[in-house]
C-alpha positions as CSV (number, residue, x, y, z in Angstrom):
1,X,74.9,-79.7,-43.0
2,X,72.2,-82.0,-45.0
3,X,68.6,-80.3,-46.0
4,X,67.1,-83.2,-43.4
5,X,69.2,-81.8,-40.6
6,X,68.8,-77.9,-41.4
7,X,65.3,-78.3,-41.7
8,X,65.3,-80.6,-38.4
9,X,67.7,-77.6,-37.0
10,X,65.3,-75.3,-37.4
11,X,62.1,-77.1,-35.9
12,X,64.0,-77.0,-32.7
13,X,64.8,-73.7,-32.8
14,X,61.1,-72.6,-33.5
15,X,60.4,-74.8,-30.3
16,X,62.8,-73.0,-28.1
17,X,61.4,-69.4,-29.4
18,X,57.8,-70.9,-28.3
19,X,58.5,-72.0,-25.2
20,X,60.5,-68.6,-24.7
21,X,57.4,-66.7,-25.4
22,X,55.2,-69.0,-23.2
23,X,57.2,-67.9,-20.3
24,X,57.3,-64.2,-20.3
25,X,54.0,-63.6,-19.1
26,X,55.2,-65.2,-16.0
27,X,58.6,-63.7,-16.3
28,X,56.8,-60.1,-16.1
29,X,54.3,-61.1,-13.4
30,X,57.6,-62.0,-10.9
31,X,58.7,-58.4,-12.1
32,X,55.8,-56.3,-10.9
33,X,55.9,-57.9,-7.4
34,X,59.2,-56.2,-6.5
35,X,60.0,-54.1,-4.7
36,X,60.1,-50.7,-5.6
37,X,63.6,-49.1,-6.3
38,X,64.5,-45.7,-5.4
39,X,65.8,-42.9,-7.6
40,X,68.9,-43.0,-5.5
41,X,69.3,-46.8,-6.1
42,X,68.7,-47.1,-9.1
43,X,71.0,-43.4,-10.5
44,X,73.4,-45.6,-7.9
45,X,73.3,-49.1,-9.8
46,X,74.7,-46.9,-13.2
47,X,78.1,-47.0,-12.1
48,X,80.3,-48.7,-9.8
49,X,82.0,-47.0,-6.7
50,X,83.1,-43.5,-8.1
51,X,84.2,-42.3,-4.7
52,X,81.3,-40.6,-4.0
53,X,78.6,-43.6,-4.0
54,X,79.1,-46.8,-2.3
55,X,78.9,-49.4,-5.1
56,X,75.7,-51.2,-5.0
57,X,74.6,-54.2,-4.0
58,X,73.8,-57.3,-5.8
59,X,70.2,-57.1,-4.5
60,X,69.6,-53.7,-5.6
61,X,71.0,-53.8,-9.1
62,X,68.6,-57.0,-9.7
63,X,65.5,-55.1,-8.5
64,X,63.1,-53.6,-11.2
65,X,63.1,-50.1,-11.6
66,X,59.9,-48.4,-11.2
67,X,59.8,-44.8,-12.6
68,X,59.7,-42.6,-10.1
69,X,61.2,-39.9,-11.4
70,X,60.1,-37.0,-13.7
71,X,59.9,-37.3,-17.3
72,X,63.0,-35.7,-19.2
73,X,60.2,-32.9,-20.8
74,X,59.1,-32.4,-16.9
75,X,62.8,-31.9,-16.0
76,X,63.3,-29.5,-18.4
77,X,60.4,-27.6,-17.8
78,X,60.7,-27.4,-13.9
79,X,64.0,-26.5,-14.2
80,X,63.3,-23.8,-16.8
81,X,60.8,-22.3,-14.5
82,X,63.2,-22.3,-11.7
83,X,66.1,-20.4,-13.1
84,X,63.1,-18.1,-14.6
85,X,62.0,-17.4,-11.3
86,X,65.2,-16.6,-9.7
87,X,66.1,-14.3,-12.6
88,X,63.5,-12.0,-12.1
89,X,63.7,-11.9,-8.6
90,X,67.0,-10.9,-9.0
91,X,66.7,-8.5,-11.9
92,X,63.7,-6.6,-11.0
93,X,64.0,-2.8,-10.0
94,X,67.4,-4.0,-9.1
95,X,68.3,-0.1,-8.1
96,X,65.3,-0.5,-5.7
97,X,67.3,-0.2,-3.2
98,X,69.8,2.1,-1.9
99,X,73.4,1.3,-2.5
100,X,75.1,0.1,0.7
101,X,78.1,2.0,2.5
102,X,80.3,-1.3,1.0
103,X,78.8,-1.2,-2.2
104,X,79.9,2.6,-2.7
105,X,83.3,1.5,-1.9
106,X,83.2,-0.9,-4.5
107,X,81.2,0.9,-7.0
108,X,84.3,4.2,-6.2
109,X,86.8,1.8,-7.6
110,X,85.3,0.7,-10.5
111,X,84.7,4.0,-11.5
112,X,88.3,4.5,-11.2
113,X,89.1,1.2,-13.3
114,X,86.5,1.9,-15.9
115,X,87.3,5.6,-16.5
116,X,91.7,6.2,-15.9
117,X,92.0,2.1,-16.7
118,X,93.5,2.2,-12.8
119,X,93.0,-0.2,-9.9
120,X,95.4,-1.5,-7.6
121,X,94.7,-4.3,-4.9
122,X,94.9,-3.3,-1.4
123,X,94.8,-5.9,0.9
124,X,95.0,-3.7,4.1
125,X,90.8,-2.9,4.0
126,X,89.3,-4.3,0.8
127,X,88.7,-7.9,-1.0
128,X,89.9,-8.9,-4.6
129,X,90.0,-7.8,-7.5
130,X,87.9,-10.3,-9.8
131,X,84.4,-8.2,-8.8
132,X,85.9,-5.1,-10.6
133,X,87.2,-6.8,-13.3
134,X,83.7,-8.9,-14.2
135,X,82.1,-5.2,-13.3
136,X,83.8,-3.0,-16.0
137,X,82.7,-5.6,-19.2
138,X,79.3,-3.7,-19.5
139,X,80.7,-0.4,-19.4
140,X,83.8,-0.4,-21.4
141,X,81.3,-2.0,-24.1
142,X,79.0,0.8,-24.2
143,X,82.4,2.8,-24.5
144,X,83.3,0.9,-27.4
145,X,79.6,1.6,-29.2
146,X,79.6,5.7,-28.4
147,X,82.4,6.9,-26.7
148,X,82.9,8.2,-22.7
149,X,79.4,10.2,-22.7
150,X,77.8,6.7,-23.7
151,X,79.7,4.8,-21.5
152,X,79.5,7.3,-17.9
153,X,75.2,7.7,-19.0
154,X,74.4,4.1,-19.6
155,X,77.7,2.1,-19.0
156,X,78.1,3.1,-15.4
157,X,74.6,2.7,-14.0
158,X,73.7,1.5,-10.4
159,X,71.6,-1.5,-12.3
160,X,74.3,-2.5,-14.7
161,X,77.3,-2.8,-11.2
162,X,74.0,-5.0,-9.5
163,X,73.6,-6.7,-12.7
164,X,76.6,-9.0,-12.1
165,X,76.4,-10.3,-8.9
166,X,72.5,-10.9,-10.1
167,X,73.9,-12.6,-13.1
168,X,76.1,-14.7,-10.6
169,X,73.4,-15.4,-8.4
170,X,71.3,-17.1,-11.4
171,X,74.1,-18.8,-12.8
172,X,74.7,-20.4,-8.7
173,X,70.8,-21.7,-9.2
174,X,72.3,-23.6,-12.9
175,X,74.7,-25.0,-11.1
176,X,72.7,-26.9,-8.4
177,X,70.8,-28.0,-11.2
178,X,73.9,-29.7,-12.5
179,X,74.6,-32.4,-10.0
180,X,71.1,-34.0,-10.9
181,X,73.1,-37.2,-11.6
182,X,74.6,-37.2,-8.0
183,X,71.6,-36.0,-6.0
184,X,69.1,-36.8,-8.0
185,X,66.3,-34.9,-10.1
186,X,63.7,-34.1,-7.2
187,X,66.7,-33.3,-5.2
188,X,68.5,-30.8,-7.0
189,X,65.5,-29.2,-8.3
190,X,64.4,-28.6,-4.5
191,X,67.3,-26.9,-3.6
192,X,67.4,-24.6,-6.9
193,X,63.8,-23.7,-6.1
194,X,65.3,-23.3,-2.0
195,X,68.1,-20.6,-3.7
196,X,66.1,-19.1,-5.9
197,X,63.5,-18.0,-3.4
198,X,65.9,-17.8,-0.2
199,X,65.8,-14.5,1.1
200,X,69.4,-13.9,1.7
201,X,70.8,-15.6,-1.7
202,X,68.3,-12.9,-3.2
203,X,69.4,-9.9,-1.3
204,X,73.0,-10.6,-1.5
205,X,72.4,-11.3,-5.6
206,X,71.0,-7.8,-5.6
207,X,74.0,-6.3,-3.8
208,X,76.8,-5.0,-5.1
209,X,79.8,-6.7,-2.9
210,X,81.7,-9.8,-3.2
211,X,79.9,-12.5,-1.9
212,X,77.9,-13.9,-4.5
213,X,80.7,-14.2,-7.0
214,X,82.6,-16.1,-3.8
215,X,80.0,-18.7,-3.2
216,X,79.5,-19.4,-7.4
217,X,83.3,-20.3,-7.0
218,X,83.7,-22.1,-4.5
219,X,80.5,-24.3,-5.6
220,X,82.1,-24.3,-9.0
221,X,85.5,-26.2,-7.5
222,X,82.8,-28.8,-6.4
223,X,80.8,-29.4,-9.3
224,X,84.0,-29.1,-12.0
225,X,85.5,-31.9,-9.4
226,X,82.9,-33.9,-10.0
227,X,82.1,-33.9,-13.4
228,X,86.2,-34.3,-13.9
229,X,85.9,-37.5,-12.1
230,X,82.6,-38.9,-13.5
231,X,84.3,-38.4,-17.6
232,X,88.0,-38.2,-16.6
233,X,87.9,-35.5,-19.2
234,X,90.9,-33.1,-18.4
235,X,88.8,-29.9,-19.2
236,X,87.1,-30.0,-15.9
237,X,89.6,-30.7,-14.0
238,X,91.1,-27.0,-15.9
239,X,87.5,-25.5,-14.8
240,X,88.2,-26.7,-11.3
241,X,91.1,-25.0,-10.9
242,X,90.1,-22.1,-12.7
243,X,87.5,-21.8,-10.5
244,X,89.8,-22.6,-7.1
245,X,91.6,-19.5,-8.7
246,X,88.6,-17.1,-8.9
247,X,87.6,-18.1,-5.5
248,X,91.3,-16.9,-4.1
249,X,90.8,-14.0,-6.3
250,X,87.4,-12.8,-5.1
251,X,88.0,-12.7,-1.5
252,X,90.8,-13.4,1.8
253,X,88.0,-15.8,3.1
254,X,89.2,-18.5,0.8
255,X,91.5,-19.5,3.9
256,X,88.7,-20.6,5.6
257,X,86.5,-22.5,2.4
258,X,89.1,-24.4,0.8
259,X,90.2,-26.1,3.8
260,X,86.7,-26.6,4.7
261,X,86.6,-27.9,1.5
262,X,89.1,-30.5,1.4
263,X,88.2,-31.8,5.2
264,X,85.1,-32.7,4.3
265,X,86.9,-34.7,1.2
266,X,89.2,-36.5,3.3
267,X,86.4,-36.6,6.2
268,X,83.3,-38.4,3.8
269,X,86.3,-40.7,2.1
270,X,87.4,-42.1,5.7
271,X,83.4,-42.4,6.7
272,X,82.5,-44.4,3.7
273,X,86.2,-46.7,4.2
274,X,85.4,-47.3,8.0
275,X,81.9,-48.3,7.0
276,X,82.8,-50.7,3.8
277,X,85.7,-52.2,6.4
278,X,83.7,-53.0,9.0
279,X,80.2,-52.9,8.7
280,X,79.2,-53.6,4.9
281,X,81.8,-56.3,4.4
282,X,81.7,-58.4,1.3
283,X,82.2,-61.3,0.0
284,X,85.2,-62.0,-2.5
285,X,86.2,-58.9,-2.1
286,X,90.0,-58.8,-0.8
287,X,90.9,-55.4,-2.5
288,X,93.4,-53.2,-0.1
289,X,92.9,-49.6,-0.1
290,X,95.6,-49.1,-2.1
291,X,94.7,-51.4,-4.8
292,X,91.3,-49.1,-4.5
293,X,93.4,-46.3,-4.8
294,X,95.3,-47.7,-8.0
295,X,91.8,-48.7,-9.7
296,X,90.9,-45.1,-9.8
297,X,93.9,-43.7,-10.8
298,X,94.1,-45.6,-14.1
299,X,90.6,-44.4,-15.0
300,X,92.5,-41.0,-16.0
301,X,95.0,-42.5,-17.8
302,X,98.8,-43.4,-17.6
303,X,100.5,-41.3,-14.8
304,X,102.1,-39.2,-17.4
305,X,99.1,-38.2,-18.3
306,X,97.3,-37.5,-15.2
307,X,101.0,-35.8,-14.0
308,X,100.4,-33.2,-17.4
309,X,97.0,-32.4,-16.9
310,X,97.8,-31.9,-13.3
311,X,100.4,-29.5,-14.0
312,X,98.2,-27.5,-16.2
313,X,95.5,-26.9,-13.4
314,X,98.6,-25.6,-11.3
315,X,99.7,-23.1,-14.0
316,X,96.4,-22.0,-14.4
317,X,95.7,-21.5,-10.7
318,X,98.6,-19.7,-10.4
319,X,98.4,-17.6,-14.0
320,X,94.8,-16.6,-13.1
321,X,95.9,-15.2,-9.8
322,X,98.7,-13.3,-11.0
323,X,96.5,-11.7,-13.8
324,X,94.0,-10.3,-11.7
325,X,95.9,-9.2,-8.4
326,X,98.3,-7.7,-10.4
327,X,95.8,-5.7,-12.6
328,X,97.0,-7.7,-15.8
329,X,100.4,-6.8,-14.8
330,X,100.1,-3.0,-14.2
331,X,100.6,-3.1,-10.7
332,X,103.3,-6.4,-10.9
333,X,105.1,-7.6,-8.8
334,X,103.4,-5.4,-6.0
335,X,99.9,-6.6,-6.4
336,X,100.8,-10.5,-6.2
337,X,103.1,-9.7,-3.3
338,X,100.2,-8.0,-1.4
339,X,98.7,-10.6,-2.1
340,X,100.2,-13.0,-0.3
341,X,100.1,-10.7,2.9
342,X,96.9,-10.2,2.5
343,X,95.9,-13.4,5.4
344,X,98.2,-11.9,7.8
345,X,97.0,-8.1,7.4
346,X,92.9,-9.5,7.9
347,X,93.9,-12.0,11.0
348,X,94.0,-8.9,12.5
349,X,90.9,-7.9,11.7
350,X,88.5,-10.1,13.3
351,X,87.5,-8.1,16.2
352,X,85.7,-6.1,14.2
353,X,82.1,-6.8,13.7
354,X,82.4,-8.9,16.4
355,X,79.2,-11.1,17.5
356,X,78.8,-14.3,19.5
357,X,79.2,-17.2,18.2
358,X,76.1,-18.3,17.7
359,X,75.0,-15.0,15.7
360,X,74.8,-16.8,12.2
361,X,72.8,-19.8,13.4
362,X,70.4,-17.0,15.1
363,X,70.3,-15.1,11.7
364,X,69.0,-18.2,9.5
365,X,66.9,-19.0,12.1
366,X,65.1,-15.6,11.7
367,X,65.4,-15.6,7.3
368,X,66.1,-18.5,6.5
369,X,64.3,-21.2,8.6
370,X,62.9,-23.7,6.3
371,X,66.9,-24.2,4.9
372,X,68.5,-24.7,7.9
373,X,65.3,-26.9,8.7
374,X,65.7,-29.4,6.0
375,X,69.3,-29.2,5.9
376,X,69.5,-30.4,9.4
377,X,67.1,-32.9,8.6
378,X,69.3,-33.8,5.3
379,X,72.4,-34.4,7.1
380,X,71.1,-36.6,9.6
381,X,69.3,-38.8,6.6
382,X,72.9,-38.9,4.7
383,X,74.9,-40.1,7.9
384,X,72.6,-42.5,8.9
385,X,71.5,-44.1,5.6
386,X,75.0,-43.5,3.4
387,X,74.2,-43.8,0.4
388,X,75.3,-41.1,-1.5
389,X,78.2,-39.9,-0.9
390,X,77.7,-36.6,-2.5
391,X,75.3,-35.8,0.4
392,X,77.5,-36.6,3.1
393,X,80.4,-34.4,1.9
394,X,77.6,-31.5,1.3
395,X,76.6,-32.3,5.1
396,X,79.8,-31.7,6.1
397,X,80.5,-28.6,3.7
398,X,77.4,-26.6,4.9
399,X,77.6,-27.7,8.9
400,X,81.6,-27.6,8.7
401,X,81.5,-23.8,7.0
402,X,78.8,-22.7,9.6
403,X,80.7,-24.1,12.4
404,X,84.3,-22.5,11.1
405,X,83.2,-18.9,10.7
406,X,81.4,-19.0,13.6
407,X,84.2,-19.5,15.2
408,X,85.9,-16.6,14.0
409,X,84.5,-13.0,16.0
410,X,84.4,-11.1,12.6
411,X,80.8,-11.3,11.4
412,X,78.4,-9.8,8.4
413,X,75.1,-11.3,7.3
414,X,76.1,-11.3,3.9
415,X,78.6,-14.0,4.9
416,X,76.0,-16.8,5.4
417,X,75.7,-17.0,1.8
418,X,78.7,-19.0,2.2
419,X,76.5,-21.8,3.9
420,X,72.9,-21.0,2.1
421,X,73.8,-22.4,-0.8
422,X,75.2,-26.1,0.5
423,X,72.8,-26.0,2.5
424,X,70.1,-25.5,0.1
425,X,71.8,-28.8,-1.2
426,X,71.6,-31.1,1.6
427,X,67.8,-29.7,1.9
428,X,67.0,-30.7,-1.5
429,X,68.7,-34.0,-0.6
430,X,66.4,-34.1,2.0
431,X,63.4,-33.3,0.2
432,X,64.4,-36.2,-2.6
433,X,64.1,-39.1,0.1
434,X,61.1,-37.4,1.6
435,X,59.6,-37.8,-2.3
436,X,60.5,-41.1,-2.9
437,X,59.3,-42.5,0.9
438,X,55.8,-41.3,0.1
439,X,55.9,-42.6,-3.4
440,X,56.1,-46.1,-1.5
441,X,53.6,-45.6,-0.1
442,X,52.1,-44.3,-2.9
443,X,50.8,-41.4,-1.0
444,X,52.5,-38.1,-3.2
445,X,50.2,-35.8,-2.0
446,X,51.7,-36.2,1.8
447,X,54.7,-34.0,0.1
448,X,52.2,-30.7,-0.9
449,X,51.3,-29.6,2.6
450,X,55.1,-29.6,3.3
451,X,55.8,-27.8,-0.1
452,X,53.0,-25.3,0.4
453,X,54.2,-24.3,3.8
454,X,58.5,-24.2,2.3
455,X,56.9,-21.7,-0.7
456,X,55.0,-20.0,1.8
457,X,57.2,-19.1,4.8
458,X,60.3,-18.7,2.3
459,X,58.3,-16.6,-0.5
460,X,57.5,-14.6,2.2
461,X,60.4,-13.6,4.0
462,X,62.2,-13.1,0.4
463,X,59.2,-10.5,-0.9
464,X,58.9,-9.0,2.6
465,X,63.0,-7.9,2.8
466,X,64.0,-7.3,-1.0
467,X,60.9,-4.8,-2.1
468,X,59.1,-4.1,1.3
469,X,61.8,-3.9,4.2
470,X,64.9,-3.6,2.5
471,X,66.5,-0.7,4.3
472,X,64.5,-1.5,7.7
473,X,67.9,-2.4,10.4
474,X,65.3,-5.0,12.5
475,X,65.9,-7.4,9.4
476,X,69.7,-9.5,9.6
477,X,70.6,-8.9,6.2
478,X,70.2,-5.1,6.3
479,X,73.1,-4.1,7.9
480,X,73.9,-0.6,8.8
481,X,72.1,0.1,5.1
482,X,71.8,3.1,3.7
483,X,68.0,4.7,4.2
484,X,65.9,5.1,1.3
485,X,65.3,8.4,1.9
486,X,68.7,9.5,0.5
487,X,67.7,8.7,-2.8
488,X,65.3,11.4,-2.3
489,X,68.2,13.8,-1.3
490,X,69.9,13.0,-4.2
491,X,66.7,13.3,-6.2
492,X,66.3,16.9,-5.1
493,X,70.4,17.7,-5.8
494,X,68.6,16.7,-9.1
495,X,66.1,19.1,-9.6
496,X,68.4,22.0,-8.0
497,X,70.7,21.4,-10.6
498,X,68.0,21.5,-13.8
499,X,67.1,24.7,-12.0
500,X,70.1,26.4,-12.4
501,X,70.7,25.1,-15.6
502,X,73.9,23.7,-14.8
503,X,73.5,20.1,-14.8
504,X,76.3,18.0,-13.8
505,X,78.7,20.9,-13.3
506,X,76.5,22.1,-10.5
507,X,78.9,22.4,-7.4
508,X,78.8,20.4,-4.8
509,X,80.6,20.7,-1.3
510,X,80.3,17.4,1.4
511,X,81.7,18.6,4.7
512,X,80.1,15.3,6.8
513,X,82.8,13.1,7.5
514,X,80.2,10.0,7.0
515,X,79.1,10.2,2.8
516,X,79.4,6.6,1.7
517,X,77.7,5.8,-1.2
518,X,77.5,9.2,-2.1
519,X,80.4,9.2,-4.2
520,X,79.2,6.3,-5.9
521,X,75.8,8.5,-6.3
522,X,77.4,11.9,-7.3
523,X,80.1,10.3,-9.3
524,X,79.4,12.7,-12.6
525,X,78.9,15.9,-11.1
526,X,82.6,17.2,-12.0
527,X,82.7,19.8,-8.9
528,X,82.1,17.7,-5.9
529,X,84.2,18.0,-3.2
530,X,84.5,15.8,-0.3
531,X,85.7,17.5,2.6
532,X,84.6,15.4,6.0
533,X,84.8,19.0,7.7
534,X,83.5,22.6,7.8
535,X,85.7,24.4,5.0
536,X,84.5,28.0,2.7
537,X,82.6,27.2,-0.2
538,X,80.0,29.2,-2.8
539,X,78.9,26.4,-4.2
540,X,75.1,26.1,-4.7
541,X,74.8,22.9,-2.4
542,X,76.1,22.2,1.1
543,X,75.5,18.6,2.3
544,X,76.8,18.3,6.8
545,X,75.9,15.7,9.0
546,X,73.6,16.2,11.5
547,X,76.0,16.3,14.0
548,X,77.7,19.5,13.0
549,X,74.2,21.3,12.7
550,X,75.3,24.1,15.0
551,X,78.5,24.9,12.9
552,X,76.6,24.3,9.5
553,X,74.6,27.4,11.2
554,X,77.3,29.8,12.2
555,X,79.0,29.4,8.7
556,X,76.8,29.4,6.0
557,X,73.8,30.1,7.8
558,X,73.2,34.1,6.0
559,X,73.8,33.0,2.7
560,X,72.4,29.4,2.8
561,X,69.1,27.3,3.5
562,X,68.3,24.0,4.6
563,X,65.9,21.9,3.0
564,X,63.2,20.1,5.0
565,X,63.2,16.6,4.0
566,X,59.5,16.8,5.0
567,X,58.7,19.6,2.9
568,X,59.3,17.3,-0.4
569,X,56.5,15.3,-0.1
570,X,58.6,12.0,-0.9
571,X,57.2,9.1,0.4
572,X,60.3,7.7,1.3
573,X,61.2,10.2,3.6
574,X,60.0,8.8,7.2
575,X,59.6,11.9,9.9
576,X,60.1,9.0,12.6
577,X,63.9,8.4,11.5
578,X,64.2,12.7,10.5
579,X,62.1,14.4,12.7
580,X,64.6,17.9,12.4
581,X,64.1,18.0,8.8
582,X,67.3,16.0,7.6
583,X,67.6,13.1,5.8
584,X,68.8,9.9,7.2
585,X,71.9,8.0,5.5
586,X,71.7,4.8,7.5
587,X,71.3,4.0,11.3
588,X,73.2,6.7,13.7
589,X,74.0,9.1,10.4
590,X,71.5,11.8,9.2
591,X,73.1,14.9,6.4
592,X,71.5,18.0,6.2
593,X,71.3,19.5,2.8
594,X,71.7,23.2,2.7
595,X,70.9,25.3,-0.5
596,X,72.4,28.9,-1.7
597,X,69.5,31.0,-1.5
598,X,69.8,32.8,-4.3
599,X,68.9,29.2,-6.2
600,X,65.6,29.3,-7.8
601,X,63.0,27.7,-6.0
């Protein structure tokens, strides 16, 4: 090119970049008078359809986003405080409260586990093994640092046994936080702050049973799932099925959440296909299901691969299972094998704790009002706009899990933590369009009224039954729960045995036939017996039921005495549930303690 025509060259480019420049002011102008796009639109214009979104639509990807959301620090933060929250509503005086009948049971096996290194699975009254297992890190560690006396003091304590369904509980809250990118950051933040304050997901984190280790599992599968088929990264889909494996190994009710599970899959795929087929038709777009179905596939490679990686998540499904129900292959083949008749043995069960159907909708309605609320409300708003599909299958999860153990006659209030935590999903879900409607109208205060009364009526009922009313039967989640006022029974056992100098080989006979958690409570005094009937005995401390008062009397009346549980001047001994004197183990049950007389007073 000749000097006269670069030079010429570039006076017409310097003419284009002017007239480019003169435009933009108008270019922006056009901008700001659009409309406003919402966080679910615009998180939704990122990707195309992932099988959980419906791919968006040429108007909405040319919109201009306004910044609704919070700022990446403010994410942080809120989320921080969330998770800090929860923690120490869940770790606080976590041996405030009496250990339940159940939680004895449990605690009774660990001890056994911990201690001989023994535990068998018994499928014919108990659930898995993966509790105990989790349970006995903490004190086989303090083991390791100073032997049994260190680990029996300080390994074995009622806190450290709570301390892992709490940690569980926590770790439930992190991972709502985790499908920000498929709810949205208002969204999952809501439902953290709905778990972390819901009275029942706190109770059941401060209990020692099964439940909260269940529902982190089973919401594990889900969020594993979908992080597996955002990246196609074969590591998740290894957590999902390590996590599908846990769930089996944690508890027999797995036969009722994986199906629910995978029929709310199948059941939000077909809504979203009906509803592309028929009503959201588009244009160019000739693409059969299976050619749908095909696009997917090859976004997780060749089928060799996707074949290998599957075949990896079976093996460790299967590995992980046979581990734990066979006690690391102590007890193999017969744990795996009683394993597997496990279903059959618990069908039989489900007249017991029998209650209406309707019992678990009546129990949120009582403690956990604002969830079921707003999850209500969050369903509706996912069926009827569709939009995120992630929503609808949560909809279907929390309504489809409530409906299927309702259904069964067998039913505990610790259950419902199986639907308080998808629920608290589809409520945050709710919350997130509730946020962004009055943001169009730019009205954001509208949402603190609501927020005041969720933090009001929820904080409430959380503080009132885990450190007020925690052993008080009128609540749902206190269960035939152990009275507070055994603690000072076992207090006093205690101070008897300072007294006499002996410590923890102060003898100990139980003739009630109703003593759960005592063991769990007694478990290093070395000379306790457990009789569940009148039997001789010189021990220093008798402990009957109320119920064999009479006999107690007769037998050991001239060489023992019973202490009045009012006489201590414990504050949590109530005269209304003890009026004779005795101490109350839970609803229906009160012990007598009876002392040797010639123990020091």
């Amino acid at each position: 090119m000749s000097p006269i025509a670069k030079k010429s060259h570039r006076k017409k480019a310097q003419a284009r970049n002017k007239n480019r420049a003169a435009a933009k002011p108008n270019q922006t102008v056009v901008a700001t008078k659009k409309p406003t796009t919402t966080n679910a639109q615009v998180e939704s214009a990122k990707s195309s359809d992932d099988g959980f979104r419906p791919k968006p639509s040429k108007a909405r990807l040319t919109r201009a986003p306004v910044n609704a959301e919070l700022s990446n620090r403010t994410w942080k933060i809120s989320a921080t405080a969330i998770l800090v929250v929860g923690a120490f509503l869940r770790l606080y005086d976590l041996a405030l409260v009496p250990m339940h009948h159940d939680e004895g049971v449990n605690g009774n096996f660990l001890v056994g586990l911990v201690r001989n290194g023994s535990y068998q699975y018994n499928p014919t009254n108990y659930h898995g093994p993966t509790l105990y297992y989790f349970s006995a890190i903490i004190p086989w560690i303090f083991r390791f640092l100073g032997g049994p006396a260190l680990r029996d003091s300080r390994g074995l304590t009622t806190f450290n046994v709570r301390l892992v369904t709490a940690v569980f509980g926590i770790a439930t809250i992190w991972l709502a936080l985790l499908l920000r990118k498929r709810l949205g950051t208002i969204a999952v933040l809501s439902a953290a702050a709905l778990i972390a304050i819901s009275p029942g997901a706190v109770y059941l984190s401060r209990y020692y049973i099964h439940e909260m280790l269940f529902a982190f599992f089973t919401l594990g599968i889900v969020v594993a799932a979908l992080k597996y088929y955002d990246t196609a990264k074969p590591v998740y889909l290894l957590l999902a099925a390590a996590s599908a494996a846990l769930m089996v190994a944690t508890k027999e009710t797995w036969i009722i959440n994986g199906p629910v599970l995978v029929i709310a899959l199948i059941s939000t795929a077909a809504y979203f296909y009906m509803l592309e087929r028929f009503f959201r038709k588009r244009k160019n777009n000739n693409s059969t299901l299976m050619d749908k179905l095909r696009q997917q596939l090859n976004r997780f490679g060749s089928p060799a691969a996707i074949i290998t990686v599957g075949l990896f998540a079976v093996a460790i499904f299967i590995v992980v299972n046979v581990l734990f129900y066979s006690s690391f292959f102590t007890n193999y083949p017969k744990g795996v094998s009683d394993a597997l008749q496990t279903l059959k043995l618990w069908s039989g069960r489900t007249h017991e704790h029998e209650h209406p159907w309707s019992q678990y909708i009546d129990w949120m309605r009582q403690e956990e009002s604002m969830v079921l609320l707003l999850a209500a409300a969050g369903a509706l708003i996912a069926v009827w706009r569709a939009n995120n599909r992630l929503a609808v299958f949560l909809s279907l999860c929390s309504f489809g899990l409530l409906a299927a153990y309702s259904l069964v006659g067998y039913k505990t209030p610790w259950i419902a933590i199986n639907f308080i935590v998808p629920c608290a999903l589809v409520g945050g879900y709710a919350l997130d369009v509730a946020y962004h409607k009055v943001r169009e109208f730019q009205q954001p205060l509208l949402m603190v009224p609501l927020l005041i009364l969720i933090l009001a009526v929820s904080g409430y009922q959380m503080y009132d039954l885990n450190f007020v009313h925690y052993d008080d039967d009128h609540y749902p989640y206190v269960y035939a729960h152990t009275r507070r006022e055994t603690l000072a029974m076992l207090d006093e056992i205690d101070r008897i045995s300072k007294r006499l100098g002996t410590g923890y080989d102060t003898g100990i006979t139980i003739v009630s036939p109703d003593h759960w958690p005592l063991p769990w409570y007694l478990r290093n005094y070395k000379s306790t017996g457990f009789f569940g009937h009148i039997v001789p005995t010189t021990e220093p401390v008798i402990i009957g039921s109320i119920a064999q008062e009479e006999e107690l009397k007769t037998t050991y009346g001239d060489r023992y005495q019973q202490i009045d549980s009012h006489q201590l001047g414990d504050p949590r001994v109530d005269p209304a549930h003890s009026p004779d004197g005795s101490f109350e183990l839970r609803p229906g049950v009160s012990l007598l303690l009876y002392v040797r007389k010639d123990v020091p007073r």
